[in-house]
C-alpha positions as CSV (number, residue, x, y, z in Angstrom):
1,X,49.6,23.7,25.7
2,X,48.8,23.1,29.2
3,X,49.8,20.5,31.6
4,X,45.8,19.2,31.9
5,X,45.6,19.1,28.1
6,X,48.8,17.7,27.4
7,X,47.9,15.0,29.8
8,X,44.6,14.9,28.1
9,X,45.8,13.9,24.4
10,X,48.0,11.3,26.3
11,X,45.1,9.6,27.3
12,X,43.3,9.8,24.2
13,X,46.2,8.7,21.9
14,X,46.3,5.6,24.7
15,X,43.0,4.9,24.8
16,X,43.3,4.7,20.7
17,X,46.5,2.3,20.8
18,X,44.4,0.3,22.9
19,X,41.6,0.4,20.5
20,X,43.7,-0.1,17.9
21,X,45.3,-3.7,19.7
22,X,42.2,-4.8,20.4
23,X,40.7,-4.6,17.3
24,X,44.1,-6.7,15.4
25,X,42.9,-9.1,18.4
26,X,39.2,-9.3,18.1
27,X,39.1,-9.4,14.1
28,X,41.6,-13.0,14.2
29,X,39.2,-14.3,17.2
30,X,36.6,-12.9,17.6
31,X,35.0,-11.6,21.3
32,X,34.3,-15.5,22.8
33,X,38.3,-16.5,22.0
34,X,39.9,-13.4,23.0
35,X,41.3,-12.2,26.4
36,X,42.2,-9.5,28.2
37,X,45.8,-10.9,28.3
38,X,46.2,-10.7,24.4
39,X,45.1,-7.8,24.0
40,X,47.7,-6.0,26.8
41,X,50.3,-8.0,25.2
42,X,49.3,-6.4,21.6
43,X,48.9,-3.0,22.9
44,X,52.4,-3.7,25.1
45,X,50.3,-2.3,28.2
46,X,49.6,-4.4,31.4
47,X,46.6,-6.1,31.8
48,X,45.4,-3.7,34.6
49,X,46.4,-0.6,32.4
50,X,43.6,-1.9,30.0
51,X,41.2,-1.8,32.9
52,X,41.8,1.9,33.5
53,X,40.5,2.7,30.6
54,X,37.7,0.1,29.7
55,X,35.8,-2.0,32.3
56,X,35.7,-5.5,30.4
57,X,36.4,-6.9,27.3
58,X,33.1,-6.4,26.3
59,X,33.4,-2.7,26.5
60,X,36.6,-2.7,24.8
61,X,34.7,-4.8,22.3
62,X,32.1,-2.1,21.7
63,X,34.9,0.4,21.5
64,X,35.9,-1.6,18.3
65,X,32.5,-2.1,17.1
66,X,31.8,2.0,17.0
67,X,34.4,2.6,14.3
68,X,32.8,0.2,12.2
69,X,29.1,2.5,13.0
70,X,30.9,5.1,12.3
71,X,31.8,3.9,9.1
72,X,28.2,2.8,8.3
73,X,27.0,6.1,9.2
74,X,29.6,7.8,7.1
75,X,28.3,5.9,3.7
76,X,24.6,6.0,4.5
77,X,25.0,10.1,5.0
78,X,27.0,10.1,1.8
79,X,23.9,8.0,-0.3
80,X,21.7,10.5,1.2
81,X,23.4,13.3,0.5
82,X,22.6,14.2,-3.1
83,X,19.7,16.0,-4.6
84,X,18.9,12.8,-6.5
85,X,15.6,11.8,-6.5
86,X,14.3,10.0,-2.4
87,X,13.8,6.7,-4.9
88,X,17.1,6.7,-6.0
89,X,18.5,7.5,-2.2
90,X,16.6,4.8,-1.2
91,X,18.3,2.5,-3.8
92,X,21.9,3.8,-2.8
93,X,21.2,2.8,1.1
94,X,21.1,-0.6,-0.1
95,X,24.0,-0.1,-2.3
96,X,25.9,1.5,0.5
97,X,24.9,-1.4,3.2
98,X,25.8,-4.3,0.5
99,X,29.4,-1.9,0.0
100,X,29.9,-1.5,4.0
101,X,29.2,-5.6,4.1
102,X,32.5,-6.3,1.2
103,X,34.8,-3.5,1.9
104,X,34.5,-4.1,6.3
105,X,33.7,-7.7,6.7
106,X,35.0,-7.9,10.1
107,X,33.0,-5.2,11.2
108,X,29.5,-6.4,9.7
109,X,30.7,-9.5,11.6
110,X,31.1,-7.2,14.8
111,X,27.8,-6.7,14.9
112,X,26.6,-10.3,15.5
113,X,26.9,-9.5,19.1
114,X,23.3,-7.7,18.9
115,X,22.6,-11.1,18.7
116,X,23.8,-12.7,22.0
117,X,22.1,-11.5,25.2
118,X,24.8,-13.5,26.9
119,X,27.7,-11.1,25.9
120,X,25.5,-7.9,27.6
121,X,26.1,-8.7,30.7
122,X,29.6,-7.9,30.6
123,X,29.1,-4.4,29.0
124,X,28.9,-1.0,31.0
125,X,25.9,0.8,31.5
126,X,27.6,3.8,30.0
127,X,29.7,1.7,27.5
128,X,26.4,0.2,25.8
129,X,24.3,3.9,26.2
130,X,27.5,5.2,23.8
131,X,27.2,2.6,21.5
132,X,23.4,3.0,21.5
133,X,23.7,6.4,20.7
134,X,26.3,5.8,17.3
135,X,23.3,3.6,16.1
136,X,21.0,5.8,16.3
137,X,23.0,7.7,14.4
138,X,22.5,5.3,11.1
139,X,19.0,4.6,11.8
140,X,18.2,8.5,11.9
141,X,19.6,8.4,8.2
142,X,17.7,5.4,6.7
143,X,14.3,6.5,8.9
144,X,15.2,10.4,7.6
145,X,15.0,9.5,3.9
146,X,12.2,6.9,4.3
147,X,9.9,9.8,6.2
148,X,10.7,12.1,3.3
149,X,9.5,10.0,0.9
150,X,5.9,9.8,2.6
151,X,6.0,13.3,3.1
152,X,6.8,13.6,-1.1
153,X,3.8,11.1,-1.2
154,X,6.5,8.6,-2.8
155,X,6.0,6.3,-0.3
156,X,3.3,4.9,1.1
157,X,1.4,7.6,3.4
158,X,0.2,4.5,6.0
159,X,3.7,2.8,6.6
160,X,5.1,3.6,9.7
161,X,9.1,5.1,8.6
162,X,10.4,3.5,11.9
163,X,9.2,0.3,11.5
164,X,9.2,0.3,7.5
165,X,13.1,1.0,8.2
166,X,13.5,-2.0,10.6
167,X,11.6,-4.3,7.7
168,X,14.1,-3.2,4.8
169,X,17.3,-3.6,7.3
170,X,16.3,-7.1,8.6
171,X,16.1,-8.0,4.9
172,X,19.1,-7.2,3.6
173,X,21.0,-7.9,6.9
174,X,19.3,-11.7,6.5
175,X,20.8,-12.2,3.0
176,X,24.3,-10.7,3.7
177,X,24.4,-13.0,7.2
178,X,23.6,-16.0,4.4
179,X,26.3,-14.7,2.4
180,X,29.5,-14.3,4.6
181,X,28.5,-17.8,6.2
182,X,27.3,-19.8,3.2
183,X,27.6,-18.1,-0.1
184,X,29.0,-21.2,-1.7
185,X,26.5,-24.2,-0.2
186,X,23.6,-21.8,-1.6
187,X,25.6,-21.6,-4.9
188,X,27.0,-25.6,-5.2
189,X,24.1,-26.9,-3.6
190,X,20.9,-24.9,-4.7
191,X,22.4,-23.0,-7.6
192,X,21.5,-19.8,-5.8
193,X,23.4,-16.6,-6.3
194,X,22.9,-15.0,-3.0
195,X,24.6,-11.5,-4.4
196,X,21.9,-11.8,-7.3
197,X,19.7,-12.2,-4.6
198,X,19.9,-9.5,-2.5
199,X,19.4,-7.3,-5.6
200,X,16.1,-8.7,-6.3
201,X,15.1,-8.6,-2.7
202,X,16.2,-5.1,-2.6
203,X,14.4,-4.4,-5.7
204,X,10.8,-6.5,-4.3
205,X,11.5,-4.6,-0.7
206,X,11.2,-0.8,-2.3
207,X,8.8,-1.8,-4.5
208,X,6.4,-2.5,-1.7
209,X,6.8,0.6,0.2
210,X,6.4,2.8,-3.2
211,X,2.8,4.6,-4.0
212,X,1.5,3.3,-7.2
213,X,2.3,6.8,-8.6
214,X,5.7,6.7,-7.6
215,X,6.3,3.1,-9.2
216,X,5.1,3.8,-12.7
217,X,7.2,7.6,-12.3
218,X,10.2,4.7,-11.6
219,X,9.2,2.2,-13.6
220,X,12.6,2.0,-15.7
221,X,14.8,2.1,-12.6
222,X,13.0,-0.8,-11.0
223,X,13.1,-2.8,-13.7
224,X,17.2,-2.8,-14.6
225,X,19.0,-5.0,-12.3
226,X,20.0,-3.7,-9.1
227,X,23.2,-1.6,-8.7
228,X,24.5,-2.4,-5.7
229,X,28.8,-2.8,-6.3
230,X,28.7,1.0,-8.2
231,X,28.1,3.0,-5.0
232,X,30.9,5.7,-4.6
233,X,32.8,5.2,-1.2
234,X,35.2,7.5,-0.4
């Protein structure tokens, strides 16, 4: 190995402690709480070594953020990988969503920061077009499988897959936002199960987008109670 790549996987294995300090720092405080500071003093770097390799905290933020896309993409490929029938794919991208949300909790919570224009400002051009660009990524999987459907004539022919993919995400995301924040007032105070649900929600969502054909085809399946803790993750 050359000089050039040796120097190369230096950087790379760096750039990964750093990752690797910042996220330790950013999953006990979260982005507002954190600094710059903490994070050197985790990765046992100075502070100006961490600006070598990422421009703010909000890029080193994103950094962090993209494993957990990563992840999401990972499962949503896997529940779309089968030969199983486009119903039953669309049934394990909830699954796989609701399984991302339990097993990576402080990643779902990562992506809150969609949420605050504020923390934008902060982020790279390039830093944010990278991160753009893993998200894509998971919505090309969910908007793949929806598009097949129509094309199967399982969904419905006059539903738009982009949108119809935005309508079953902002759903579920809804629900599971409910649940890391306030499973147990919904519980003691309105006797609501919120797991219970985002099954039926899931369940009422497909429904809607299904041909008439394809809902009597599925009639069974719709009717059980939801799956969504048996997806395989590996």
């Amino acid at each position: 190995m050359g000089i050039p790549e040796r120097k190369e996987r230096e950087k790379e294995q760096r750039r990964e402690e750093i990752i690797n300090a910042a996220q330790k720092v950013f999953f006990e405080k979260g982005l507002q709480a954190a600094t710059m500071d903490e994070i050197a003093e985790a990765a046992e770097l100075s502070k100006g070594t961490l600006y070598l390799y990422y421009k703010s905290k909000e890029d080193l933020y994103l950094a962090v953020m993209m494993r957990g896309i990563e992840i999401l993409h990972n499962m949503f490929a896997e529940a779309t990988s089968s030969q199983e029938p486009t119903v039953v794919q669309l049934m394990k991208l909830g699954d796989a969503y609701y399984e991302f949300f339990k097993q990576h909790r402080n990643y779902f919570r990562m992506f809150y920061f969609f949420q605050h224009p504020q923390f934008h400002k902060g982020v790279s051009e390039d830093m944010m077009m990278n991160c753009g660009e893993e998200n894509q990524k998971v919505w090309k999987e969910v908007i793949g499988v929806i598009q097949r459907g129509i094309d199967e004539g399982v969904v419905r022919a006059e539903l738009n897959p982009v949108e119809t993919a935005v309508i079953l995400w902002s759903s579920s995301n809804a629900i599971m936002t409910r649940m890391d924040t306030q499973m147990e007032y919904f519980k003691e105070r309105m006797g609501v199960d919120l797991e219970e649900v985002l099954r039926k929600s899931n369940t009422l969502m497909l429904e809607s987008i299904l041909t008439e054909k394809a809902k009597r085809k599925h009639q069974a399946l719709l009717m059980r109670s939801w799956p969504v803790a048996k997806v395989a993750v590996n």
